[in-house]
C-alpha positions as CSV (number, residue, x, y, z in Angstrom):
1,X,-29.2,-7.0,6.7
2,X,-31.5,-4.2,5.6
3,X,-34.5,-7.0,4.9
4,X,-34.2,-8.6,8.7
5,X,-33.5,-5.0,10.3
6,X,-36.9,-4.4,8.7
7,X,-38.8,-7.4,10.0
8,X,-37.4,-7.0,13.2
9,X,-38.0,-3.0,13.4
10,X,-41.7,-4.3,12.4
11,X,-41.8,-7.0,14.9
12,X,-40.5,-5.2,17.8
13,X,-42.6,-2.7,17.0
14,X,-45.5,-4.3,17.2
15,X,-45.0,-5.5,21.1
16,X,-46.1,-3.1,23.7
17,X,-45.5,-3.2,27.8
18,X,-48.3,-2.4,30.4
19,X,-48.0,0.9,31.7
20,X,-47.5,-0.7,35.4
21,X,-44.9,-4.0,33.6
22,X,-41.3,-3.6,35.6
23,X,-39.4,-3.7,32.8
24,X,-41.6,-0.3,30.9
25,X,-39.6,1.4,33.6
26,X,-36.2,0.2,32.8
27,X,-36.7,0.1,28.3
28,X,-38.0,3.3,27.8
29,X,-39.8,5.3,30.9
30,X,-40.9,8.3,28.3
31,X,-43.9,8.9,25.9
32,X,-44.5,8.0,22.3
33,X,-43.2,11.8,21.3
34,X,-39.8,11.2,23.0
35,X,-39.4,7.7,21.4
36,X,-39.9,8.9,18.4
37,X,-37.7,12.1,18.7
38,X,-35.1,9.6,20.0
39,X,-35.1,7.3,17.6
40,X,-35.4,10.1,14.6
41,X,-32.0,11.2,15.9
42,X,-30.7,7.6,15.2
43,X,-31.8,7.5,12.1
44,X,-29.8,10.7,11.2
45,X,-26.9,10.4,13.1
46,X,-26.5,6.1,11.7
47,X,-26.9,8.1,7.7
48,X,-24.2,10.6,8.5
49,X,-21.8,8.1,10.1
50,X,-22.6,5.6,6.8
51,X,-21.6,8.7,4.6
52,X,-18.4,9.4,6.9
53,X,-17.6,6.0,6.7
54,X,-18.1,5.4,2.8
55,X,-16.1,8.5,2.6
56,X,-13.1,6.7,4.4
57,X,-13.5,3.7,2.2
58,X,-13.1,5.9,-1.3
59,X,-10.1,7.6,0.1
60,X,-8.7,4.5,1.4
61,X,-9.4,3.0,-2.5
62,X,-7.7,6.2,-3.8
63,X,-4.8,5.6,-1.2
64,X,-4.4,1.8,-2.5
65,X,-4.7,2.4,-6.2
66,X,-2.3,5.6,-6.0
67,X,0.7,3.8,-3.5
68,X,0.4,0.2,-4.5
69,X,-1.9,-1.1,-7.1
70,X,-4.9,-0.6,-8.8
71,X,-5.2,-4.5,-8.4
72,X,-6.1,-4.1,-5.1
73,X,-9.1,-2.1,-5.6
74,X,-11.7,-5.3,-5.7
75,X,-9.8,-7.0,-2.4
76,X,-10.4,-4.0,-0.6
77,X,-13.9,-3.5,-1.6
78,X,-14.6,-6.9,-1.1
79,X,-12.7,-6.8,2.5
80,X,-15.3,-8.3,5.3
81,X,-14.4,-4.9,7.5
82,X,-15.9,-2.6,4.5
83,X,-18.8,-5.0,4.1
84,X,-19.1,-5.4,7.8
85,X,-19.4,-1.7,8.8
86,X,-21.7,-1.2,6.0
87,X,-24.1,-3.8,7.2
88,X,-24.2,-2.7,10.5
89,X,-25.7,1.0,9.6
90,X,-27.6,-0.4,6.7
91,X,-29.5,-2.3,9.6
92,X,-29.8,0.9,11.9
93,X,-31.2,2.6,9.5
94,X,-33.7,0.1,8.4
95,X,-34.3,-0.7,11.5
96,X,-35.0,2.7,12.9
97,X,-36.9,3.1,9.7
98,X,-39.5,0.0,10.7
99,X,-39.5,1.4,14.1
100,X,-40.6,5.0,13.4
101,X,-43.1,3.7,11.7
102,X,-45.0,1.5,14.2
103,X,-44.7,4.4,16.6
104,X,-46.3,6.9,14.1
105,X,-48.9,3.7,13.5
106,X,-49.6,2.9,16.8
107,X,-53.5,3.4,18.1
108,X,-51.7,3.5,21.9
109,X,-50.1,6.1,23.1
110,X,-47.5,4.1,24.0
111,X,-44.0,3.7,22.7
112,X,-42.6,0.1,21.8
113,X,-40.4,-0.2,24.5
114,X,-38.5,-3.1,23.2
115,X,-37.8,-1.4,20.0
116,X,-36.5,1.9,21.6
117,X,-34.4,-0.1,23.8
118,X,-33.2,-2.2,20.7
119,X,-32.3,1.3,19.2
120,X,-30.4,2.4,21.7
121,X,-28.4,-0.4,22.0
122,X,-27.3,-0.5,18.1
123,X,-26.6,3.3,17.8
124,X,-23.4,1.9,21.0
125,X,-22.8,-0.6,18.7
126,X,-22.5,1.7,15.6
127,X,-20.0,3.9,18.0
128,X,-17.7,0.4,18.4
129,X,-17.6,-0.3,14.7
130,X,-16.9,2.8,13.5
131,X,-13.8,3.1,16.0
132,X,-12.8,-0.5,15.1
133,X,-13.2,0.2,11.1
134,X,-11.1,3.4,11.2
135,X,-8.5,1.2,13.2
136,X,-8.9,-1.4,10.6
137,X,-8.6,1.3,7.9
138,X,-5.0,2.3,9.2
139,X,-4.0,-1.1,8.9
140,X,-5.7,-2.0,5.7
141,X,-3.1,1.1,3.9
142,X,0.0,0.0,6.0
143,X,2.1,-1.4,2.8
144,X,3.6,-4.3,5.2
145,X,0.1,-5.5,5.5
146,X,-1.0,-5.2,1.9
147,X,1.9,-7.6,1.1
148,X,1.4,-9.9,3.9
149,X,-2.7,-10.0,2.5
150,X,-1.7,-10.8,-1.1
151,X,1.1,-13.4,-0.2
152,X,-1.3,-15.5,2.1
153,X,-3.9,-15.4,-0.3
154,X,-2.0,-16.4,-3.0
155,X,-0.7,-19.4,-1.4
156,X,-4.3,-20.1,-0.4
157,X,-5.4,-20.3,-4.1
158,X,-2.1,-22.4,-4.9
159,X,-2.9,-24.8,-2.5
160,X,-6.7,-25.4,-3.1
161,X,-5.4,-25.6,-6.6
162,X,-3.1,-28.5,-5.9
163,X,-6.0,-30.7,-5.1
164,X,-7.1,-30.4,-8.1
165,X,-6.8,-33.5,-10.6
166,X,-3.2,-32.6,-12.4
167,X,-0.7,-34.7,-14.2
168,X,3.0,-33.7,-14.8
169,X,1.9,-34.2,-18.5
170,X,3.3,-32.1,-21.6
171,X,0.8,-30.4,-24.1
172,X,-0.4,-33.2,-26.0
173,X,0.2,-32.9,-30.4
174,X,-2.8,-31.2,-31.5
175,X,-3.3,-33.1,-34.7
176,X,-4.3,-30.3,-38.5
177,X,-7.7,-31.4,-38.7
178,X,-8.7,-29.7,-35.3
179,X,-10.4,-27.1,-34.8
180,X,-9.6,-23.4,-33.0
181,X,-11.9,-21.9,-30.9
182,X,-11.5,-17.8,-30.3
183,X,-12.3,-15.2,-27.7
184,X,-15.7,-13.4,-28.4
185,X,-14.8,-10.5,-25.6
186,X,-12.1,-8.8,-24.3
187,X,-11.1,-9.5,-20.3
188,X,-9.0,-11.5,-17.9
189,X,-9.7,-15.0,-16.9
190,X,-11.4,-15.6,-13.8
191,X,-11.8,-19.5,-14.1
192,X,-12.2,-22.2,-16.5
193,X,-14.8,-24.8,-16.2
194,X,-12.5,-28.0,-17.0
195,X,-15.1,-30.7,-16.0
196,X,-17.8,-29.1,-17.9
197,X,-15.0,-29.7,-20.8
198,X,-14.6,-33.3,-19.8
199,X,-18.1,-34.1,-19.7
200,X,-18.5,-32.1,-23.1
201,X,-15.6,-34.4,-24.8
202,X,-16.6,-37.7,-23.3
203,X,-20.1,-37.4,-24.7
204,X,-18.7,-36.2,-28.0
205,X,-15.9,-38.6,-27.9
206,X,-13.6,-35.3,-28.4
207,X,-10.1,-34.4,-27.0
208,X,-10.0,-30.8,-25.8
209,X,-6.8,-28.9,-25.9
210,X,-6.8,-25.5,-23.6
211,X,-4.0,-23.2,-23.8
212,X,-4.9,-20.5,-21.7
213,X,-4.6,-20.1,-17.8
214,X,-6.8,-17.8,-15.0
215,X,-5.3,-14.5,-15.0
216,X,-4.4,-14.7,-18.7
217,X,-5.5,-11.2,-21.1
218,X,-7.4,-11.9,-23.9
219,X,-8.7,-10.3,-26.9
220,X,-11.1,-10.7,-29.1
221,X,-10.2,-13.3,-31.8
222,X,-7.3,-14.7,-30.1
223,X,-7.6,-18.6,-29.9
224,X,-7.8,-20.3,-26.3
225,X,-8.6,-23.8,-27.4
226,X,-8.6,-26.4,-30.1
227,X,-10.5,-29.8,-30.2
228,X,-10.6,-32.6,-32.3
229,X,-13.2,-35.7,-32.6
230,X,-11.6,-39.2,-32.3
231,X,-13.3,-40.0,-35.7
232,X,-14.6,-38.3,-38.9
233,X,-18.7,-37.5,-38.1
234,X,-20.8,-35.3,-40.5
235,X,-22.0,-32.5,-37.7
236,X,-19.5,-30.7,-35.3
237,X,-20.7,-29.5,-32.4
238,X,-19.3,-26.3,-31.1
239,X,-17.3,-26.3,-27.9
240,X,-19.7,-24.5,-25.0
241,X,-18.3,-21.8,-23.4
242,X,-15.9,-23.1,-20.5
243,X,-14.1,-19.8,-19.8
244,X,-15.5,-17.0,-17.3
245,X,-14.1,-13.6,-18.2
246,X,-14.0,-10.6,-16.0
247,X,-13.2,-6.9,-16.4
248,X,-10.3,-7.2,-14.1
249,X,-8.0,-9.9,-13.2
250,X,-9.2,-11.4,-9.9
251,X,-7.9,-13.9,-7.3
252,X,-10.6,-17.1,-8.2
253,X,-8.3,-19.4,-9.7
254,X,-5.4,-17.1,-10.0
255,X,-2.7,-18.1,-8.0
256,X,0.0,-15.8,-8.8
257,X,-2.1,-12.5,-8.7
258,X,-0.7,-12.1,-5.1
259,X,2.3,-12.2,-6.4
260,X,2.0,-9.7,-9.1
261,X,0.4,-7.4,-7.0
262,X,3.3,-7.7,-4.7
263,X,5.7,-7.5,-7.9
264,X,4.1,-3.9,-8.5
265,X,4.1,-2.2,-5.5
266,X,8.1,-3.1,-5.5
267,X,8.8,-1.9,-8.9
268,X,6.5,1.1,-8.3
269,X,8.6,1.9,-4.7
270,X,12.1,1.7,-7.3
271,X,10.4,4.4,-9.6
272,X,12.2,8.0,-9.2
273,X,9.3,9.5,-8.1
274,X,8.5,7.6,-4.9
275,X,12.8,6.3,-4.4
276,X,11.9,3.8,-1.8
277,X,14.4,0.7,-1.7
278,X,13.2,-0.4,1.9
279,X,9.7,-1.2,0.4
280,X,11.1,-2.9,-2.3
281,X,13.2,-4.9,-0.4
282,X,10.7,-5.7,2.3
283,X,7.6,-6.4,-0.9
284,X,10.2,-8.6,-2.6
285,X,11.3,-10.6,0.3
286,X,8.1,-11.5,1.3
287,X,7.5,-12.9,-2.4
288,X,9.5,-15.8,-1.1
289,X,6.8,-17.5,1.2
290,X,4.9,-18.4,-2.5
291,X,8.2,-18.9,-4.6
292,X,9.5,-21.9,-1.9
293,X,5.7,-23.3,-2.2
294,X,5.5,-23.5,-6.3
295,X,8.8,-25.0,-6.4
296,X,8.1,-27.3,-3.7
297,X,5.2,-28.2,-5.2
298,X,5.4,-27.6,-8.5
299,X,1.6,-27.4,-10.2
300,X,1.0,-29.2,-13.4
301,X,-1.3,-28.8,-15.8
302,X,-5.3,-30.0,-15.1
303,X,-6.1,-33.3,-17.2
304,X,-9.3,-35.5,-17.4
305,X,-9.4,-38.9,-18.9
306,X,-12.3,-41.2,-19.7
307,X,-12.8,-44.7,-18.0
308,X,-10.6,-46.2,-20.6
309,X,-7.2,-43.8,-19.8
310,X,-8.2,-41.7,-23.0
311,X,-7.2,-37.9,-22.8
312,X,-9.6,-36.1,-22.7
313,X,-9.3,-32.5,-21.4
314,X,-5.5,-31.1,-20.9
315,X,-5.6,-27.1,-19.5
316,X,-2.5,-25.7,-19.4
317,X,-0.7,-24.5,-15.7
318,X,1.6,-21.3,-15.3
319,X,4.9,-23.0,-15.6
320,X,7.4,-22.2,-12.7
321,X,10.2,-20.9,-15.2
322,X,8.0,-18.3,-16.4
323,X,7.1,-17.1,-13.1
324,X,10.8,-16.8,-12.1
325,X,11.3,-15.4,-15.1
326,X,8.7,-12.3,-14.5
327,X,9.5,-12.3,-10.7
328,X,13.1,-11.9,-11.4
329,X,12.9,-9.9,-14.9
330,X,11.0,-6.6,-13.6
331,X,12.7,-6.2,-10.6
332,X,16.8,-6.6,-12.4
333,X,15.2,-4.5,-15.0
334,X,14.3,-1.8,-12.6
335,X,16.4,-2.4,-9.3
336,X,19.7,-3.8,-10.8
337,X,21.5,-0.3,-9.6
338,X,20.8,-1.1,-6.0
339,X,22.7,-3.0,-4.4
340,X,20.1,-3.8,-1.7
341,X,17.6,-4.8,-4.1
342,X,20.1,-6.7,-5.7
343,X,20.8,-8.8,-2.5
344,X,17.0,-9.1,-1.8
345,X,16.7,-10.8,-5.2
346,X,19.3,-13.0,-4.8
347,X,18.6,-14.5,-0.9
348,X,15.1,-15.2,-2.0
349,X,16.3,-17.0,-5.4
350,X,18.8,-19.2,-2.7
351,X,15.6,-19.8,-0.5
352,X,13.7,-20.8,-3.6
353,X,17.0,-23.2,-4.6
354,X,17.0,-25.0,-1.3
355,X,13.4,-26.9,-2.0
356,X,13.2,-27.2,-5.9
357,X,14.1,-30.0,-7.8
358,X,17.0,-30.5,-10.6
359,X,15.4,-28.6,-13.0
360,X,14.1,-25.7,-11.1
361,X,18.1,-25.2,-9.2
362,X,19.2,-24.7,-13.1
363,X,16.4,-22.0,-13.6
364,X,17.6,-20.6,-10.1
365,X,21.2,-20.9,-11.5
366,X,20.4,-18.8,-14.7
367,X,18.6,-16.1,-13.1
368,X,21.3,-15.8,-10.5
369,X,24.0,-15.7,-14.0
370,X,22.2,-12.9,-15.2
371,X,21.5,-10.8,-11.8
372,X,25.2,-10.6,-11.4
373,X,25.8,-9.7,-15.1
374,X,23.8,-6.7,-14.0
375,X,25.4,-6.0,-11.6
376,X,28.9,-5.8,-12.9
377,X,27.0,-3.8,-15.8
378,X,25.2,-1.4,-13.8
379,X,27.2,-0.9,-10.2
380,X,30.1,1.3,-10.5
381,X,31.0,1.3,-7.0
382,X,33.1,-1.7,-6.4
383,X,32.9,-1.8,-2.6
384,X,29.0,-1.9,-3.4
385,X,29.5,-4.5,-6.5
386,X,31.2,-6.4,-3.7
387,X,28.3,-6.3,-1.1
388,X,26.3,-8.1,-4.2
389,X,28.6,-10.7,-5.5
390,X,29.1,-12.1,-1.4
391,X,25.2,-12.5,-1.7
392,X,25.7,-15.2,-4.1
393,X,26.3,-18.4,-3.7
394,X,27.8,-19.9,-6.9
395,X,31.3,-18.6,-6.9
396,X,31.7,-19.9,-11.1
397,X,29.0,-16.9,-11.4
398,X,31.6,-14.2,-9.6
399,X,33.9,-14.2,-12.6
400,X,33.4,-12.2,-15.9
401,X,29.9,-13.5,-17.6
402,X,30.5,-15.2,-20.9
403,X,28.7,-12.7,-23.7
404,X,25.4,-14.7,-24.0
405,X,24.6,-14.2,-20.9
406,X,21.2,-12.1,-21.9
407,X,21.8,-9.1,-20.3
């Protein structure tokens, strides 16, 4: 925006009416001096507003990181409204910066109309973005909307993920003579480049094995992948580098950052310090919109074979289980003395039921079996104990839990 606000502050510039043209009347009727007073006082007040406006943004940052989740930091500053506003005084302020100059420039004594006029007309336009920004600011901190934001574009990721070549196929036995291959850095998976891995193992007639997933921490030295060659050679090429590693765990291939972020403002609105069950309630329900879509569709791990059915790459997937399992852990962990979180838990876990298969109703069923062990541990009140056992809907789980039950 700042490079073609510069050409066209230059070009318009450039073009110059006749003194007795109709339209010199209507553009800009004054001198040269006056332009360039007039647009000097753009140029100032487009900086200030940027300031104001960058100002907003780092409180809004603060806001976000402080009342939901540092997570959130990179969607916010990636948000189209804070790029958006930015752009449009970045290009003001170029612009007016390319215009001033042709007027200072200028043998005539003349103002470029057409670039005064085009002046005038973006410093109104600066005026309607900065009152639609700070609108969009409100809604951008409004907790409802955070959730809402992270939910959809989790199940965005999920989706474009499901296209994806994937096979219902278990990790395959990773013979001794293979070899491990270890994290050089420290970071959080953004993606992994599975058919440069394929292409890697068809040339070397190899069978790749990758155990991590996007989103996953790791360290320095901790394997991510071991490989084998199909038969004994003399050299062994190293595997390339088919994992991209960022400071921060990001939404490319991450499908259930939504969720966690989503996870952590509800634990965070059960700590003593903010004591806000509604939030919880409402960040937790919403969780169910990606639950019902993984166990619908459950995804599998990515494979690649070679023309002749031979395995090639297999990456692992984030198995449903253990996403129940960290949905459902953190929040009867935190949340199993309230009853209303209690309930929340347990009418998304039915919702999830209703569309999985055999094996994800007996991973509903368990996580149910120990919500109500919780419960009966935790709630004194019976009237309130009450309130959560109605919200299930396995009545074998309403009588005393055997003693294994994990809780």
């Amino acid at each position: 925006m700042g490079i073609l606000a510069l050409c066209l502050g230059s070009f318009l510039g450039s073009l110059h009416l006749p003194e007795d043209g109709v339209l010199a009347e209507y553009l800009w009727p004054g001198s040269a001096s006056s332009a360039a007073d007039m647009i000097s006082m753009i140029f100032s007040t487009a900086l200030t507003v940027l300031t104001t406006t960058i100002s907003m943004t780092l409180i809004v940052l603060q806001v976000a990181s402080g009342n939901f989740s540092h997570q959130l930091l990179r969607d916010f500053i990636q948000s189209r409204a804070v790029r958006g506003i930015i752009s449009v005084y970045v290009f003001i302020i170029c612009f007016s910066v390319a215009a001033l100059r042709s007027i200072h420039t200028s043998d005539i004594d003349r103002p470029p109309q057409f670039a005064v006029a085009a002046a005038i007309l973006l410093i109104f336009i600066a005026v309607a973005t900065f009152i639609w920004y700070v609108t969009r600011v409100v809604e951008m901190v409004r907790v409802d909307s955070v959730i809402r934001t992270s939910i959809d574009k989790s199940a965005q990721v999920a989706h474009k993920v499901e296209k994806e070549r994937r096979e219902n196929l278990e990790r395959p036995y990773v013979p001794e003579r293979a070899r491990t291959v270890t994290s050089n850095g420290f970071g959080y998976i953004q993606a992994i480049d599975v058919d440069h891995a394929s292409q890697w193992a068809r040339e070397n007639n190899a069978t790749i094995v990758i155990d991590c997933r996007p989103g996953d921490m790791v360290i320095i030295g901790m394997a991510w992948a071991r490989y084998w060659f199909e038969e004994d050679r003399e050299d062994t090429p190293d595997l390339p580098e088919v994992i991209y590693l960022d400071d921060g765990r990001i939404s490319g291939s991450d499908y259930t950052l939504g969720l966690r972020q989503v996870l952590d403002i509800g634990v965070r609105a059960l700590s003593s310090g903010v004591n806000d069950p509604t939030t919880a309630v409402h960040a937790f329900g919403q969780c169910s919109t990606i639950l019902r879509d993984l166990a619908e569709d459950p995804i599998f791990p990515e494979v690649r074979r070679d023309d002749d059915d031979r395995l090639l790459v297999w990456a692992a997937a984030r198995r449903f289980d253990e996403i129940l399992e960290d949905f459902c852990g953190e929040i009867r962990r935190y949340g199993s003395h309230e009853p209303l979180v209690l309930i929340s838990l347990l009418q998304v876990l039915e919702s999830v039921y209703e569309v999985g298969d055999k094996q994800i109703k007996e991973m509903v069923l368990a996580q149910q079996e120990r919500i109500i062990a919780a419960a009966k541990k935790k709630i004194e009140d019976p009237v309130d104990l009450q309130h959560v056992l109605d919200a299930a809907w396995e009545e074998d789980l309403l009588k005393d839990p055997p003693p294994d039950c994990g809780v």
